[in-house]
Each structure stands twice: as structure tokens, then as C-alpha cells.
C-alpha positions, 0 to 999 in steps of 0.5 A: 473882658475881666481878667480870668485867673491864671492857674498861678493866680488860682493858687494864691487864693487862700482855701476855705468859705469866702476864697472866692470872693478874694479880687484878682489883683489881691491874688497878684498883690500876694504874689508879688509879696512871696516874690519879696519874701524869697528874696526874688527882688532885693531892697533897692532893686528894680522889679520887672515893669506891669507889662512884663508882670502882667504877661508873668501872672496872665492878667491884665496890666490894670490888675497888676498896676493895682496891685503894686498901687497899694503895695506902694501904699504900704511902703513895701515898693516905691515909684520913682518918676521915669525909672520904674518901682523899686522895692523899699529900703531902710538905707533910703530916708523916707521909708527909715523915717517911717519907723522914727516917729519923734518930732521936734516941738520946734516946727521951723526948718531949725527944729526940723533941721535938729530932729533929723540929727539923730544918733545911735550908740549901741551900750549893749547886745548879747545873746540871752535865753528869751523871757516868756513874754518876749518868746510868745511876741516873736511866736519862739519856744519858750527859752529860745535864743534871742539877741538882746540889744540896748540902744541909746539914741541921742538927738542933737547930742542930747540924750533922747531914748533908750531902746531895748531890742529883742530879735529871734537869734536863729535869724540874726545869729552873727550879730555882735556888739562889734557889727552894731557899732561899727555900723554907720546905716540906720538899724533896720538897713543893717538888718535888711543888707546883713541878714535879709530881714526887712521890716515891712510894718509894726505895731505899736502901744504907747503910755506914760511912764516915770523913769526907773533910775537906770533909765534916768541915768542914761537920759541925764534925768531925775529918777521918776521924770515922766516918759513915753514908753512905746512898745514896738512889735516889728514884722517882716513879709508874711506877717511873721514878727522879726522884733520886740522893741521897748523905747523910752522917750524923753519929750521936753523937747520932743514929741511922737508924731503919727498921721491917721488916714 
């Protein structure tokens, strides 16, 4: 017999026309996602079996084992073969690599080997009054604060990109210049075991562009070497945007690689 909608289930479901028709096991996949929002679970941390899930929400295992199929196909959790789901983490390399699209030109195990040897120094960050644009991305009030970070990345020991980051500060207020270098995980770890945020998705524009001289100056090029520039709007659970990012790549020997399915 097909599941009934517990009254926790119920109300999930979104109000207005067309409520109705929302699947149960979508009702428990929204579920499961405020659970990760309040922080029920943590990163790294093991949620409770589908039986158990399924006795929590009054459905069937099956419902919930679909549910928690396609938040893994969304990178939010992770099955590990014999120990359970986990909740994805920016500290574990296939859910960081996921946001670090450059890719050597090189495809042997070498250049694989070589585009793995990635290297952030943080040139700059501080607290500023948010430009308009930056304020509508990450939905604040017009000159609301936001911390505002430079980043170069050096692949191989080889200039790359240059990152400028814009992050909402009553989020991330405490981050400093001094905490950004000191630290030794990937950037998103820190914002995920340092301030609770994790980055769940993004959306990206890409163009070329030619080198403004500062640009070229940290790349080690001529002003007006030509340069991919991808703009990142980064999101956390809810869909509440988190981070603006504009990167500037150097792709002689690189290049951004993106898989369609």
C-alpha cells in the first residue's frame, strides 16, 4: 500500500495550487534538507539509517531511500560502502574538487598529478560597505557589510587565478586576514567548520576577458593577455546565497572543465 502522509510529512508540503501534486519522498527530501540547515547533522557526520528515518517521518523505507538517492546526487550526503550516509564535507576531496573546475591540458596521471598541487594565498581581506551589485547577489541592504577577500591561487607554484570574493558579514563576522592565512583546509572547509556555512551548489557565467594591468601583474603576464573570467554565486541550504566570487584564470596550460548530464 503507498505511504500516507505523516502529519510531519503534510507539513512540508509547500502552500497554494499545484501543493498537491508534490511526491512524498520529495516532502521527506525537504525535510531531511532543514534537518542539514539547523545543523541537526554536521558535516562529516553520520545521519540516522532509512529505517530509523523511515519510523522518524511515518513512511516507507523505499520513500526515504529515495529521498536521500538524490540528495546524494546532489553532493549534500555521501554513501560510503558499509558504514552508512554521511553529510558531505569541504574537508573530503570529492565534494572540494567539485567547486575547483581547472584542469590541466595535460591528461596523464602527471598533469593530473600537477593540477592537483593547488595553492591559496590570501593577498587580501577586509571588512567593506557592499557595492550594489554585490548587495542584490547576496539579497542584503544596500551598503550592508560584507567581507571582501583576494585571493591567489598558484598551480604548481605557478601563478593561475585571482579570486575576488564577497561574503554577507553578519555571517562570517570574525573572519580576518589572519584566520584566512593561517588556515591549511580548502576555503569552503573553513567557512563550513568555522562559521556553519556550507556551500551546497553554485551558479556560474563565464567569458573571456583581457587582463587589467593589476591582474597581470599578480599573474606574471602582459596587461591584456587574454583570460577566463567566471563568475560564482555560491549558495548554501534553502537556496539562500552565501558568496559572490569573480575569478580570473590564466589557461595556457589549463583549462575549466565541466561535465553535462
Amino acid at each position: 500500500m503507498a505511504d500516507q502522509p505523516s502529519a510531519r510529512a503534510r507539513a512540508a508540503r509547500p502552500s497554494g495550487e499545484g501543493a498537491a501534486f508534490s511526491p512524498l519522498y520529495r516532502q521527506i527530501k525537504d525535510l531531511l534538507v532543514q534537518s542539514l540547515d539547523r545543523g541537526e547533522w554536521k558535516p562529516g557526520e553520520l545521519i540516522p539509517s532509512e529505517i530509523d528515518l523511515a519510523a522518524r517521518f511515518q513512511v516507507s523505507q523505499g520513500t526515504v531511500r529515495k529521498a536521500v538517492d538524490e540528495l546524494a546526487a546532489e553532493h549534500l550526503l555521501l554513501r560510503r560502502q558499509g558504514k552508512g550516509t554521511f553529510v558531505a564535507t569541504h574537508h573530503e576531496a570529492r565534494v572540494r574538487y567539485r567547486f575547483l573546475r581547472l584542469a590541466a591540458d595535460d591528461e596523464t596521471e602527471a598533469g593530473r598529478a600537477e593540477a592537483g598541487r593547488a595553492e591559496s594565498r590570501i593577498l587580501a581581506a577586509a571588512a567593506c560597505a557592499a557595492r550594489a551589485e554585490i548587495s542584490r547577489g547576496l539579497d542584503l541592504r544596500a551598503g550592508e557589510t560584507v567581507i571582501m577577500i583576494r585571493r591567489l591561487l598558484c598551480m604548481n607554484q605557478v601563478p593561475t587565478v585571482v579570486d575576488d570574493i564577497w561574503l554577507p558579514g553578519a555571517a562570517f563576522r570574525g573572519l580576518t586576514l589572519e584566520l584566512l592565512s593561517a588556515n591549511r583546509a580548502p576555503m569552503y572547509g573553513l567557512f563550513e567548520s568555522e562559521f556553519g556555512v556550507s556551500m551546497v551548489r553554485a551558479d556560474e557565467k563565464l567569458r573571456a576577458v583581457a587582463a587589467p594591468a593589476e591582474i597581470a601583474a599578480l599573474l606574471n603576464v602582459e596587461p591584456g593577455t587574454p583570460l577566463l573570467q567566471v563568475d560564482r554565486v555560491s549558495y548554501t541550504y534553502g537556496d539562500r546565497p552565501m558568496e559572490i566570487r569573480r575569478g580570473l584564470y590564466l589557461t595556457d596550460r589549463y583549462h575549466y572543465r565541466n561535465s553535462l548530464n
